[in-house]
C-alpha positions in Angstrom: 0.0 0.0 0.0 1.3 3.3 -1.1 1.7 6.2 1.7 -1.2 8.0 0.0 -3.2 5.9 -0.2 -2.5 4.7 4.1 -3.3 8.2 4.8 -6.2 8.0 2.9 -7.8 5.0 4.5 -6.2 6.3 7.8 -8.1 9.6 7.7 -11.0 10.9 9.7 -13.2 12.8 7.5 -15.6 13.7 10.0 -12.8 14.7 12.5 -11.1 17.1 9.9 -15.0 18.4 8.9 -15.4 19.7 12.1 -12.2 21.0 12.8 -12.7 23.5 10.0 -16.5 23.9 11.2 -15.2 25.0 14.4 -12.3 27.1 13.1 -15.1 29.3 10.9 -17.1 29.6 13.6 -14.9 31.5 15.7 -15.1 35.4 14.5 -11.6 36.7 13.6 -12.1 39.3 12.1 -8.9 42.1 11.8 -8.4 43.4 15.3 -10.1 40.8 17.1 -8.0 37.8 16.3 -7.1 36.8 19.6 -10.5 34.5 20.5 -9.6 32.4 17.1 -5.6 32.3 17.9 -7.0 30.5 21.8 -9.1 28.4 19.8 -5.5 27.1 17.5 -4.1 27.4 21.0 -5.7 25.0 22.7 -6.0 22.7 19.3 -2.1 22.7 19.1 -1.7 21.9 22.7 -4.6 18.5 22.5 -1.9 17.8 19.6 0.7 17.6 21.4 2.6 20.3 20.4 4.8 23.1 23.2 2.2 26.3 21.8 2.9 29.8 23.4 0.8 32.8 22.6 1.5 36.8 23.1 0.5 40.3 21.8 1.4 41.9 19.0 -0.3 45.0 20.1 -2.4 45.2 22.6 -4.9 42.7 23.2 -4.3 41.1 19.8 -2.1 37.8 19.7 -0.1 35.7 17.7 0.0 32.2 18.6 2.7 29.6 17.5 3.5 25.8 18.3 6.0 23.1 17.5 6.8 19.6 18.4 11.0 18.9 18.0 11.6 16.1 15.9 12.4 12.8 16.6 16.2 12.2 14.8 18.0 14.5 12.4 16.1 16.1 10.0 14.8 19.1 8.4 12.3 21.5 9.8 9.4 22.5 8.7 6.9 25.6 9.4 2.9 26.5 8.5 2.0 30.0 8.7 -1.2 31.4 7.9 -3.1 34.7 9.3 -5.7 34.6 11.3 -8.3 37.2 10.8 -10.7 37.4 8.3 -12.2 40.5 6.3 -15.6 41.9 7.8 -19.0 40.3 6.9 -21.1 43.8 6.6 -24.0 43.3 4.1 -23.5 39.1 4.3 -26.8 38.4 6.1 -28.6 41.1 3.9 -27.5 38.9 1.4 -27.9 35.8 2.3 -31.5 36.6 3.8 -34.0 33.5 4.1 -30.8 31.4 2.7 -28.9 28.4 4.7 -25.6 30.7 4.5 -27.3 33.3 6.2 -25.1 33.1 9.3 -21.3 33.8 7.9 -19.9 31.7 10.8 -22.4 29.1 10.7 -20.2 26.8 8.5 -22.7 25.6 6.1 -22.0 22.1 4.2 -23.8 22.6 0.7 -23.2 20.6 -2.5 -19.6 19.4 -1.0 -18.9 22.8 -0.4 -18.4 24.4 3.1 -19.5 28.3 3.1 -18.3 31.3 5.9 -16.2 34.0 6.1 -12.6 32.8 6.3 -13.9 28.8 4.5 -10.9 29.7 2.0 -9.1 32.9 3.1 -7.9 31.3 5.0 -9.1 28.7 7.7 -9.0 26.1 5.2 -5.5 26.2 4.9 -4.5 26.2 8.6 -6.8 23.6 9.3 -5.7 21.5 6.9 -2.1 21.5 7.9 -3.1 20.9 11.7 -5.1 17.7 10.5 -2.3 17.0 8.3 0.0 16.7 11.7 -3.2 14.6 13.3 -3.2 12.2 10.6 0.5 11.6 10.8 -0.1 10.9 14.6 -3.1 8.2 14.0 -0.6 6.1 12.0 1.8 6.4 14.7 4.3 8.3 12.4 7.2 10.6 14.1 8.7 13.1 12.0 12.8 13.6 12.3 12.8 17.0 11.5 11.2 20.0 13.7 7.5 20.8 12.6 6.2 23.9 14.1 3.1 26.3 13.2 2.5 30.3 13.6 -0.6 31.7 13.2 -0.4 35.3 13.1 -2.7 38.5 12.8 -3.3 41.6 11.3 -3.1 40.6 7.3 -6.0 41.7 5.9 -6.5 45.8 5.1 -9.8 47.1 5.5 -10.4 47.9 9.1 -9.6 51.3 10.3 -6.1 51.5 11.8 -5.2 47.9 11.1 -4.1 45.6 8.2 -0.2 46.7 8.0 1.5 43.2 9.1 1.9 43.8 12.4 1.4 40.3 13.4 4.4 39.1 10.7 6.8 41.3 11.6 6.6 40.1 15.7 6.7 37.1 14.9 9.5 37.1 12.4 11.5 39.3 15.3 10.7 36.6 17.8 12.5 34.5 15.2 15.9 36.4 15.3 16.0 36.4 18.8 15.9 32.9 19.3 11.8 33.0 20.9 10.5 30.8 17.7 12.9 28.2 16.1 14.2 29.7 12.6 12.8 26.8 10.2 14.1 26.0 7.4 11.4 25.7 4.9 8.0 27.6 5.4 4.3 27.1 3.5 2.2 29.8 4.3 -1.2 28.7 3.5 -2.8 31.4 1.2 -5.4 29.6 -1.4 -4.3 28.7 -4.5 -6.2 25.8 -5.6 -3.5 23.9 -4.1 -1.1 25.1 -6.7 2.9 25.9 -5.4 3.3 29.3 -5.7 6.8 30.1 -5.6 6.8 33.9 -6.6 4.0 36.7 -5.9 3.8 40.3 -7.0 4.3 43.2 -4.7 3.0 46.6 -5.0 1.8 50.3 -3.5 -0.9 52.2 -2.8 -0.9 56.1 -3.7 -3.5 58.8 -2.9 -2.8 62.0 -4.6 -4.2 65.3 -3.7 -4.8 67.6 -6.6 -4.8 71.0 -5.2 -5.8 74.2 -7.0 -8.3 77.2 -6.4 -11.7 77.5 -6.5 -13.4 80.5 -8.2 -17.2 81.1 -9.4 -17.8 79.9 -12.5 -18.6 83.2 -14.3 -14.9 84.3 -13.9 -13.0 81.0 -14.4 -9.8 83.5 -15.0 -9.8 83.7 -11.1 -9.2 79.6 -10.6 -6.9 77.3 -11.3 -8.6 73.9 -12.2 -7.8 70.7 -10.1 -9.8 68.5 -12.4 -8.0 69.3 -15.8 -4.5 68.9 -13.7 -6.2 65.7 -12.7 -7.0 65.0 -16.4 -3.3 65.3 -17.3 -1.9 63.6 -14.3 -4.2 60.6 -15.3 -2.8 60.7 -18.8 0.5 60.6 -17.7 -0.8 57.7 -15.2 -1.7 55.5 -18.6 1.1 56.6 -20.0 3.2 55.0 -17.4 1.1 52.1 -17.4 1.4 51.4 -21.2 5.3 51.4 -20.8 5.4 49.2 -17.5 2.5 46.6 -19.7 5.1 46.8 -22.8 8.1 45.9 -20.4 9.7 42.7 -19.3 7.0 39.9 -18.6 7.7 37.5 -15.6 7.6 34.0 -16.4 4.8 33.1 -13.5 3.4 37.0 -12.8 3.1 38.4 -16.2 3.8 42.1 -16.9 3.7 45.1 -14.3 0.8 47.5 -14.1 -0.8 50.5 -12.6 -4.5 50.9 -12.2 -6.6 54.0 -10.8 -9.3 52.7 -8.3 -11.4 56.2 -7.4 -11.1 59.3 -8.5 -13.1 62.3 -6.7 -13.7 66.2 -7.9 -15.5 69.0 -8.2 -19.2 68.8 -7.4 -20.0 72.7 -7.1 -20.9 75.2 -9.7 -17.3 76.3 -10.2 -14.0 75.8 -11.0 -13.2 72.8 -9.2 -10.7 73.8 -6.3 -8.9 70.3 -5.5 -9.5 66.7 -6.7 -7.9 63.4 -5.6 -7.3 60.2 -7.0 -5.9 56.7 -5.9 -4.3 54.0 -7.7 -2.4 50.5 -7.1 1.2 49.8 -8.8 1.7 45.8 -9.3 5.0 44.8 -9.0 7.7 42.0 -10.3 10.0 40.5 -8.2 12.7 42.0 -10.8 11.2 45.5 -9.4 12.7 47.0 -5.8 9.8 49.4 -4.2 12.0 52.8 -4.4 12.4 52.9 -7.8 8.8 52.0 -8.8 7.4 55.0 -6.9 10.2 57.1 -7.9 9.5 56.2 -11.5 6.1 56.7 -10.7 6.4 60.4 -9.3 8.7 61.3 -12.3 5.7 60.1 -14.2 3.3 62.5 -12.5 5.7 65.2 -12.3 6.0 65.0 -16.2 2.3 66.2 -16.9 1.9 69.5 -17.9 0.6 71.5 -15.0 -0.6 75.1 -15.4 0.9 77.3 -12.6 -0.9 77.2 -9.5 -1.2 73.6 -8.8 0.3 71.4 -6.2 0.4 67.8 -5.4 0.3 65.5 -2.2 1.0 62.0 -2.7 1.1 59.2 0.2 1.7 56.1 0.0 -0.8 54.5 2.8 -0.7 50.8 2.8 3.4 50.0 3.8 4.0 46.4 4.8 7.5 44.9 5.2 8.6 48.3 3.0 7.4 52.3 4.0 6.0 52.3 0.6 3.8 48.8 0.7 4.7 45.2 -0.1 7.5 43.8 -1.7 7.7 40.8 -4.5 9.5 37.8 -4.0 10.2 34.7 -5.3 12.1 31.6 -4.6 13.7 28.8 -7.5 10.7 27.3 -8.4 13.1 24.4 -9.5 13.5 24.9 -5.3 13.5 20.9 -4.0 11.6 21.8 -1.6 8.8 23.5 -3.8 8.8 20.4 -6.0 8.6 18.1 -3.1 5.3 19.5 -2.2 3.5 20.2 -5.6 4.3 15.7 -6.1 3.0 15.3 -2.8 -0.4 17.3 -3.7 -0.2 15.4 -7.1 0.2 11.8 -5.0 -2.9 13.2 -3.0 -5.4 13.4 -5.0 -5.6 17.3 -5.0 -6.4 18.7 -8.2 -3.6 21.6 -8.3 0.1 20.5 -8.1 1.4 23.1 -10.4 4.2 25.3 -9.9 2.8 29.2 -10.4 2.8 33.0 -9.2 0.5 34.5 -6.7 -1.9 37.6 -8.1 -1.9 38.7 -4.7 0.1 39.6 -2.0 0.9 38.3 1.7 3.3 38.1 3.9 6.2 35.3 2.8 8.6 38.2 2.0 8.5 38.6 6.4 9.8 35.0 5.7 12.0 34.9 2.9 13.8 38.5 3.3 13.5 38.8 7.3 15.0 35.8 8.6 15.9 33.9 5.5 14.0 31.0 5.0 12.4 29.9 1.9 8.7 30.0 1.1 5.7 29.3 -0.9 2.1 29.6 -1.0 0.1 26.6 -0.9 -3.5 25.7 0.3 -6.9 24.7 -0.8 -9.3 27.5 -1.8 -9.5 30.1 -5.1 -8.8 33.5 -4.1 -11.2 34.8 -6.6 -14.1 33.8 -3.9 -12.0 35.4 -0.5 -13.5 38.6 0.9 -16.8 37.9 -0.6 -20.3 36.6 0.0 -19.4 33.6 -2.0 -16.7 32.6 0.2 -16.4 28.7 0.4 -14.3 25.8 0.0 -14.7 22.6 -1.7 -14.4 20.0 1.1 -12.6 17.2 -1.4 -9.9 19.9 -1.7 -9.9 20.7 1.8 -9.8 16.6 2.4 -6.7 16.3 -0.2 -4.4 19.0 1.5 -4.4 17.3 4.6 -3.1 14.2 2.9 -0.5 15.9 0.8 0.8 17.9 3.5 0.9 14.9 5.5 2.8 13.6 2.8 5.2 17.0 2.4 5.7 16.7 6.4 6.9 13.0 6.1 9.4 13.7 3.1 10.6 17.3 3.6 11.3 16.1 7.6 11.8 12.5 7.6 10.9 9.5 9.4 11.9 7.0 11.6 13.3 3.9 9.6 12.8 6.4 6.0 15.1 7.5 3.6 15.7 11.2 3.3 12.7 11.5 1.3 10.7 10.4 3.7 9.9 6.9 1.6 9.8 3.7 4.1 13.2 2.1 3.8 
């Protein structure tokens, strides 16, 4: 009998179905993460595993565990975020319906629904289960495994949603408080795809400021909404240029796209206008010189004297201006190690690919130097909406190939060093 197909005989369907049940039906929504990371607490401990929790800031906690392996071998860490985006207008929506409740959980058509089903409780559960599974066949990993479940990912809430969570935990790391390991999946959905690179990018609000005048003697204003007109012309401009450049092999080409734009709205010359926009970046890019490229951009339209400009930059992550790219080899053993073990599964991703989005493995991966991918069941095209929901198959097929990825990428006892029964 192959290993895949002992962990499949070997697993507890109804076990892992109410783990993630459970998991959704604790409220973690950004800034009040800390009732969910209790909830992982006290599941990592019935595991068997040394877990800790603290604050990142103020009554908001990270929580982490790990369980020090058994012989020599490599170690392993799952990381995932805790809190969730907010469920305003999901009831409204889902009024009279079974998934009326966004915590409720609901199993329909193989399919469990809730806010945080695939962004991303799936994902953490299934690596938990994943170490469960290992333990009902009686298998010890040689290698560390640990977990850290942090907060403070998702942007949305006022005052929150700048990694605050990542970067304690990765400085918990270099001092020595969390073992450094040395390979990390963070559990993002991607259809149980390997993601091995993801974009970056920034956030800019510009302030368009002019004078206002009545409209009968324009001669006495100076128009924010025609500077606004060339400013977004130079915008485009920019963006045709960064679309026309270098294409990444998983991440296509750069871009730059406008998201709101506000003006005007009395009878006369409009006195100030703003706009905001979001810069995708390569990992070939670095952060400073996109927004300095950018501002030469917007300094290049022609302005008619008497305007001025504010641009911030409001959404900075592990860089003042926002998020950095990364990537890893995606020939990285490790990364092909676990896209055959979801293969060997039964999952239906497997490939190697680029992340549309961005999280936090560049805390990982530049911070304190240990590699990382994204992997996990769920399609991000459903996270942060009312459709939310994972299909439980996938759900049931990541905790059997990252069982799988914790036996080869660690070891066993009596195994080869991929983890293969000797």
């Amino acid at each position: 009998m192959t290993l895949a197909s002992q962990l499949l005989a070997a697993q507890d369907v109804q076990a892992d179905l109410a783990l993630l049940r459970a998991a959704i039906g604790v409220e973690s929504i950004t800034g009040n993460e800390s009732g969910f990371a209790r909830f992982l607490h006290d599941t990592m401990k019935d595991l068997g595993l040394t877990a800790d929790m603290a604050e990142f800031l103020p009554g908001r906690s990270n929580v982490w565990g790990r369980k020090p392996g058994a012989g020599a071998g490599q170690s392993l860490m799952f990381v995932g975020h805790t809190d969730t985006v907010h469920v305003r207008g999901w009831a409204e929506h889902w009024k009279g319906d079974a998934r009326e409740n966004p915590f409720a959980a609901m199993l329909m058509d193989g399919e469990i629904w809730g806010r945080g089903a695939c962004d991303l409780k799936a994902g953490i559960c299934a690596a938990l289960a994943a170490y469960r599974l290992l333990g009902r066949l009686g298998i010890a990993l040689n290698g560390d495994i640990s977990f850290a479940f942090i907060g403070d990912e998702e942007s949305g809430e006022p005052g929150t949603g700048v990694s605050a969570g990542a970067r304690d935990m990765v400085q918990r790391v270099a001092r020595g408080q969390i073992a450094r390991p040395d390979f990390a999946v963070y559990v993002e959905p991607t259809k149980l795809n390997v993601y091995t690179a993801q974009i970056g990018f920034f956030i800019a609000d510009i302030a368009v400021i002019g004078k206002s005048a009545y409209f009968g003697t324009p001669e006495d204003g100076v128009d924010a909404l025609r500077a606004t007109y060339a400013i977004l012309g130079a915008i485009w401009a920019h963006g045709a240029e960064l679309a026309a450049g270098p294409q990444h092999p998983l991440l296509g080409a750069s871009n730059i796209l406008v998201t709101a734009l506000n003006g005007g709205g009395y009878i006369a010359v409009p006195g100030e206008c703003s706009l905001s926009l979001i810069r995708k970046l390569c990992p070939s890019e670095g952060l400073d010189d996109a927004v300095a490229a950018f501002e030469a951009a917007v300094h290049s339209a022609p302005l008619e004297p008497g305007i001025s400009l504010k641009i911030s930059y409001p959404a900075g992550r592990d860089h003042r201006f926002g998020g950095s790219p990364i990537e890893i080899d995606p020939r990285h053993p490790a990364a092909q190690l676990l896209a055959g073990s979801v293969a060997e599964a039964g999952g239906t991703g497997g490939a190697i690919g680029g992340a549309p989005y961005w999280s936090e493995t560049p805390f990982l991966v530049n911070e304190i130097g240990c590699p990382a991918v994204y992997c996990a069941p769920g399609d991000i095209s459903v996270a942060h909406t009312f459709e939310e929901r994972v299909k439980l198959d996938d759900y049931l097929a990541a905790i059997r190939a990252f069982a799988l990825f914790m036996m080869r990428y660690c070891g066993t006892e009596n195994s080869n060093p991929t983890g293969e029964p000797q």
